[in-house]
Legacy VTK file of the C-alpha trace (Angstrom):
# vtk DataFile Version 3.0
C-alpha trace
ASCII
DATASET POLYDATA
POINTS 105 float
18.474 49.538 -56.054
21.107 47.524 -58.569
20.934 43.419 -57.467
24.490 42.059 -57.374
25.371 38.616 -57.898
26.306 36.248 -54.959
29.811 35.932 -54.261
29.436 31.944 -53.699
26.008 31.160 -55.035
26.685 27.623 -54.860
27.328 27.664 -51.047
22.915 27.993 -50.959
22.164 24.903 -50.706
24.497 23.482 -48.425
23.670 26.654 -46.031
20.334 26.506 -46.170
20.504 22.655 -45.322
22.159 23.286 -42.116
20.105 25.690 -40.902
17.059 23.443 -41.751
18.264 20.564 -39.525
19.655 23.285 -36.747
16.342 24.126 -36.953
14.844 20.753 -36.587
17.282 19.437 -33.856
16.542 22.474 -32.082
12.570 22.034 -31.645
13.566 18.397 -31.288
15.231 19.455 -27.809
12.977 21.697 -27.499
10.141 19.781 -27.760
11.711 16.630 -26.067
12.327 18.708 -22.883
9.071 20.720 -22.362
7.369 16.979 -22.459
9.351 15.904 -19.385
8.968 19.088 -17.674
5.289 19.248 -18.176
4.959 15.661 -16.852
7.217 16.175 -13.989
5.536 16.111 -10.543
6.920 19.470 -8.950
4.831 19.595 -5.895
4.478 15.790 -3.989
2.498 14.624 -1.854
0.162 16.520 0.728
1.976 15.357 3.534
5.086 17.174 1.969
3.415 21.181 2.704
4.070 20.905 6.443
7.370 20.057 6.171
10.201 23.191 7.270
11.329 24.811 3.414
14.852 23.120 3.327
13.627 18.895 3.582
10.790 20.229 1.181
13.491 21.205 -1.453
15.844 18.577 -0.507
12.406 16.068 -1.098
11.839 17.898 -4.244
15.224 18.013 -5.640
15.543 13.841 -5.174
12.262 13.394 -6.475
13.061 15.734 -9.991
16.348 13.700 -10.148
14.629 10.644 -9.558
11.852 10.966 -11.894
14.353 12.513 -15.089
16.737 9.526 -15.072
13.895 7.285 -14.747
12.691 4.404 -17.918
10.026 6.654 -18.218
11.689 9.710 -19.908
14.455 7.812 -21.178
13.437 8.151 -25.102
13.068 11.829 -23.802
16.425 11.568 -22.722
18.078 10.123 -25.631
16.291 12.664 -28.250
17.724 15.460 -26.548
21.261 14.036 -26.429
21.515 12.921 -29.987
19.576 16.613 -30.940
22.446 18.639 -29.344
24.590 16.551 -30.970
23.643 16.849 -34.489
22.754 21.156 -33.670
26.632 21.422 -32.258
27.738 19.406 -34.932
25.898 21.361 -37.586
26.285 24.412 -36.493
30.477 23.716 -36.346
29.940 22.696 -39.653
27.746 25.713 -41.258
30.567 27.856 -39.482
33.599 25.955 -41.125
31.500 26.724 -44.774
31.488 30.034 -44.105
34.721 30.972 -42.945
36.684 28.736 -45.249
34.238 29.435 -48.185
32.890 32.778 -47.008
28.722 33.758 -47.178
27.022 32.485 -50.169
25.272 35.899 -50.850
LINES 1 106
105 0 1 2 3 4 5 6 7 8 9 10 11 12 13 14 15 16 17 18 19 20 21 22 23 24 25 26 27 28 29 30 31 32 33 34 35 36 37 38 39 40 41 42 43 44 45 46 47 48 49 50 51 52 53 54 55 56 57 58 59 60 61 62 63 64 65 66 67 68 69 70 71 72 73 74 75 76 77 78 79 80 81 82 83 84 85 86 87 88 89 90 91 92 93 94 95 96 97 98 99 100 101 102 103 104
């Protein structure tokens, strides 16, 4: 097996930087979204169960929409806006690298 030599070898870095903070902006979402749907109350109250299936959706539905764009996830909120930001913006710019510059190896 004969190694060849990179076509742009000094495209590395600048690759590899974007996918470290696609990476990172990704688990940001990630991790910003499992913590409000693991502290979202899916179910209600008791008094909820005996209610016909359709007010028991339309209860839960408010309640989800109410308790998302409440103060209480709004860091939440905000870390998953600016992280799809910066992973669209990063990713548009790892693409532009490579098909201007083509692949570093």
């Amino acid at each position: 097996m004969k190694y060849e030599r990179a076509d742009n070898p000094h495209l590395f870095i600048p690759v590899t930087a974007c996918v470290v903070v696609l990476v990172m902006s990704f688990a940001a979402m990630f991790i910003s979204l499992s913590s409000i749907i693991l502290r979202t109350d899916f179910y209600g109250s008791i008094d909820e169960q005996g209610l016909p299936w359709s007010e028991r959706m339309g209860n839960r539905d408010s309640r989800l929409h109410a308790q998302f764009w409440s103060p209480r996830f709004r860091m939440a909120r905000r870390t998953i806006a600016y992280g799809a930001i910066v992973f669209f913006g990063t990713f548009g710019v790892m693409a532009l690298i490579l098909i201007v510059f083509g692949h570093p190896s």
